[in-house]
C-alpha positions in Angstrom: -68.5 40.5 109.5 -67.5 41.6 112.7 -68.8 40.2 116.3 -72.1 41.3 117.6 -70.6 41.5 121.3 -68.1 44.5 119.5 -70.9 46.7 118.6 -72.7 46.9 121.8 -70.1 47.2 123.5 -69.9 44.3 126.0 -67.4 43.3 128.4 -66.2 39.6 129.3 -64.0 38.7 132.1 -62.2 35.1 132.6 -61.7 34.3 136.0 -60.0 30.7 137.3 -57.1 28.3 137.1 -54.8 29.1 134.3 -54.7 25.7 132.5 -58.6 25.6 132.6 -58.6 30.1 131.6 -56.2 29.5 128.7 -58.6 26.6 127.1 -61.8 28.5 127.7 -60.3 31.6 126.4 -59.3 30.1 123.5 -62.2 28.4 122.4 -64.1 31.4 123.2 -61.9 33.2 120.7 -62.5 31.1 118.5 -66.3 31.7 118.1 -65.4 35.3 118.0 -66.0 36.5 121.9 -63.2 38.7 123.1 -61.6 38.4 126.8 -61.4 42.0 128.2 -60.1 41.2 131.3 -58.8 37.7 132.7 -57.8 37.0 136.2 -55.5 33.6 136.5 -55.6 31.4 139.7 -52.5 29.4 140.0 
């Protein structure tokens, strides 16, 4: 079944520290959301 967010077409951006961006990303992955565009703080 593919992800709701992939036929409409949205867009998510990460922004913020990259310890904290690489957890949220992942567990957003996990549920199936896809990062378009990530901007790392370091």
């Amino acid at each position: 079944m593919e992800h709701p967010f992939k036929k409409i077409g949205k867009k998510v951006a990460v922004v913020g520290c990259k310890h904290t961006t690489r957890d949220f990303i992942l567990g957003l992955e996990s549920y199936g959301f896809f990062i378009d565009h990530c901007v790392t703080i370091s």
